[in-house]
C-alpha positions as CSV (number, residue, x, y, z in Angstrom):
1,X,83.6,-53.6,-0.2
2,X,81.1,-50.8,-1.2
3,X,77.5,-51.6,-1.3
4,X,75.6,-50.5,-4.4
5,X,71.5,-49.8,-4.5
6,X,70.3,-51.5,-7.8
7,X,67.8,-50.1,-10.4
8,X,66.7,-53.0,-12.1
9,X,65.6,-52.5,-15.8
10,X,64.3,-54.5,-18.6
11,X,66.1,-55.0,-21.9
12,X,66.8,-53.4,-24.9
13,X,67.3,-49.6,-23.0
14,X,68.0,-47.4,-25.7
15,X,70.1,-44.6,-25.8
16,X,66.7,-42.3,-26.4
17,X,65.7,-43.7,-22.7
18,X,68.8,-42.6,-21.0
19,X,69.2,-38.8,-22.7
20,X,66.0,-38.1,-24.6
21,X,65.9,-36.8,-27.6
22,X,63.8,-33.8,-26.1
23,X,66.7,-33.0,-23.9
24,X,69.3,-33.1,-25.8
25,X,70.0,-29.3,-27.5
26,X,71.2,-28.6,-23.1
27,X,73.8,-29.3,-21.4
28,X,74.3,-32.7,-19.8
29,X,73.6,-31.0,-16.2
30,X,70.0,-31.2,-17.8
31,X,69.7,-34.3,-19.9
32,X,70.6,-36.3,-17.0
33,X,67.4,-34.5,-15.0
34,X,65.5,-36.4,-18.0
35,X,67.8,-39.8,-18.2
36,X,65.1,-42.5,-17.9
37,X,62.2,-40.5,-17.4
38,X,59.8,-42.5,-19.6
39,X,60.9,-45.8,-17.4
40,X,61.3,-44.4,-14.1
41,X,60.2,-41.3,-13.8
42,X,61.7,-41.1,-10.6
43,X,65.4,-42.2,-11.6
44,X,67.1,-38.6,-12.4
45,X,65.5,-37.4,-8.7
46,X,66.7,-40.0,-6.4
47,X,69.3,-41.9,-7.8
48,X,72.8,-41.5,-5.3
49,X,76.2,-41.9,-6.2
50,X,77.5,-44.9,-6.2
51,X,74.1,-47.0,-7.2
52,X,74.0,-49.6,-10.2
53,X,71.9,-50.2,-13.1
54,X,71.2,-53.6,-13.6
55,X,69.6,-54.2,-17.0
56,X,68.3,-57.3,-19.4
57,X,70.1,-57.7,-22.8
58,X,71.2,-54.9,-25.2
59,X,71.5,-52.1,-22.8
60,X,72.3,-49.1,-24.6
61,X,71.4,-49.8,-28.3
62,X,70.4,-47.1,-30.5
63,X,72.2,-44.2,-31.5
64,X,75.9,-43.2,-30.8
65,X,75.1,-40.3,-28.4
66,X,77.4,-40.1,-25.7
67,X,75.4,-38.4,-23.6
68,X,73.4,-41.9,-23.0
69,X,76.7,-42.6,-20.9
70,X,77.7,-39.2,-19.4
71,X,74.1,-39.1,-17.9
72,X,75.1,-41.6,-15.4
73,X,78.4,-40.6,-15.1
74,X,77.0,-37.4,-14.4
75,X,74.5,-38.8,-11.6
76,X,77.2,-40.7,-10.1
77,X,76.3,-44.4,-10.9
78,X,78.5,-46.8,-10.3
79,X,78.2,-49.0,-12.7
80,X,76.1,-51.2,-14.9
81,X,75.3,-54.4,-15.3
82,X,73.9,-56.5,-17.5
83,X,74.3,-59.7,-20.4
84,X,75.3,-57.5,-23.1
85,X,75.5,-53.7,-24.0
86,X,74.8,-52.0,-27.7
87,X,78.4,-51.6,-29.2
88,X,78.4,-47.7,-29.6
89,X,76.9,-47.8,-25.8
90,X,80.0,-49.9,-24.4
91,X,82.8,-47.5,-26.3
92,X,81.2,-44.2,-25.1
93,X,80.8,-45.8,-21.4
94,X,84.3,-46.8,-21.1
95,X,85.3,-43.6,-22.7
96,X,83.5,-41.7,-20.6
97,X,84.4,-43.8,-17.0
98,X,81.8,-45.6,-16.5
99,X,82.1,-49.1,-16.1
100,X,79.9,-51.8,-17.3
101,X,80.2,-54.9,-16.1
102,X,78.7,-57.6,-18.3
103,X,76.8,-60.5,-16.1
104,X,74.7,-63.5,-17.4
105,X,72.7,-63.7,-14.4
106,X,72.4,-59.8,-14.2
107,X,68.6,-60.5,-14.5
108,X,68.3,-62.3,-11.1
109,X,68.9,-59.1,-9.3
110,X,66.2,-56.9,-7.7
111,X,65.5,-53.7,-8.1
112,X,66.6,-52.0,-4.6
113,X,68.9,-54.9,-3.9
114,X,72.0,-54.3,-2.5
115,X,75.4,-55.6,-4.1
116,X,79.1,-55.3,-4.2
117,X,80.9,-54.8,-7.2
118,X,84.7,-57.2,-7.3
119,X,85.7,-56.2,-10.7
120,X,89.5,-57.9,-9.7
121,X,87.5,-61.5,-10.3
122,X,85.2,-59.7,-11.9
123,X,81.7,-61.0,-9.8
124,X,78.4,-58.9,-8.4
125,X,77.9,-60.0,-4.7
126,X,74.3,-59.6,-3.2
127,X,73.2,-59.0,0.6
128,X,72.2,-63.0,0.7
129,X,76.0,-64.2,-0.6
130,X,75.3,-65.0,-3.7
131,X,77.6,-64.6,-6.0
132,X,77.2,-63.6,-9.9
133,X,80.3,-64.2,-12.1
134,X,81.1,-61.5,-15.2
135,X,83.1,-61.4,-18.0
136,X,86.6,-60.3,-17.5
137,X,87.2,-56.2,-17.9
138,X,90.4,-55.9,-20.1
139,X,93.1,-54.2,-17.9
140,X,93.3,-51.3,-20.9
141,X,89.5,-50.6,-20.5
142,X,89.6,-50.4,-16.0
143,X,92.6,-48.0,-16.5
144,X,90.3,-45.8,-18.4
145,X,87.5,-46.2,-15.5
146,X,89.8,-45.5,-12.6
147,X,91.0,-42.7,-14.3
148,X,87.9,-41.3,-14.9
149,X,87.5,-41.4,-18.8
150,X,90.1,-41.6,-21.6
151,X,90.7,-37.6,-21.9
152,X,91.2,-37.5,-18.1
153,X,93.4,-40.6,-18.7
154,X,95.3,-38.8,-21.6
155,X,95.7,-35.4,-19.5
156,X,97.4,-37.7,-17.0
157,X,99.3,-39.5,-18.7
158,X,100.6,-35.9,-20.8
159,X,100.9,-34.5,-17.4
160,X,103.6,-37.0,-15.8
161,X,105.4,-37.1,-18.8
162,X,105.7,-33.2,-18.8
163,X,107.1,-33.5,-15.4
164,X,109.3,-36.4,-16.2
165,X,110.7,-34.6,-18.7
166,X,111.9,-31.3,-16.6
């Protein structure tokens, strides 16, 4: 299994905190240079693909702006975890790819921890064995994350069908 850096946040990250209002008349190439900048400044610069966010309650509440999620898609994290997500927050992230794991004890993790993700359980692992059960991803949802995103999922699916049919 993978191991995953985590940026530990507080609760109640709203979507203003992960694309700022500020940013958000460019492109997502910029907005996600300014995803979390009034938390942790350094975030956007040194974040690597494949790390986690690991959040308190009610990550993502606020508006419906999907560019909250495509920031970290964007920046390559892997996932998130945390208790519970805003509901506009969890559509967009799953529509977009990004997978959100949803973890009581996501607030016993570190930031700079290390963990890996088993999403088939679905549990968080850290470097000392513990183990941190989550709530059950529905099969209909990790489709969408493996594939990327529901339009890549869609273009896929639209694809093999073309070629099925010839």
């Amino acid at each position: 299994m993978t191991a995953h850096r985590v940026w530990r946040l507080g609760a109640d990250v709203d979507t203003d905190a992960l694309a700022p209002g500020h940013a958000m008349k460019h492109g997502i190439d910029i907005i996600a240079k300014h995803s979390l900048e009034a938390m942790r400044p350094e975030f956007a610069r040194t974040v690597q693909p494949g790390d986690v966010i690991v959040a308190g309650p009610n990550f993502g509440i606020g508006s419906s702006r999907e560019q909250a999620a495509a920031v970290l898609v964007h920046l390559g994290v892997a996932a998130v975890i945390a208790p519970s997500y805003g509901g506009l927050y969890f559509r967009n992230a799953f529509n977009l790819g990004l997978l959100l794991l949803t973890c009581a004890e996501a607030e016993s993790l570190q930031d700079g921890d290390t963990v890996s993700l088993d999403v088939a359980r679905p549990a968080v692992r850290t470097g000392d064995g513990r183990e941190l059960a989550c709530e059950r991803v529905p099969d209909f949802l990790m489709e969408m994350v493996r594939a990327g995103g529901l339009m890549k999922q869609l273009q896929q699916r639209f694809a093999n069908k073309d070629r099925d049919a010839r």
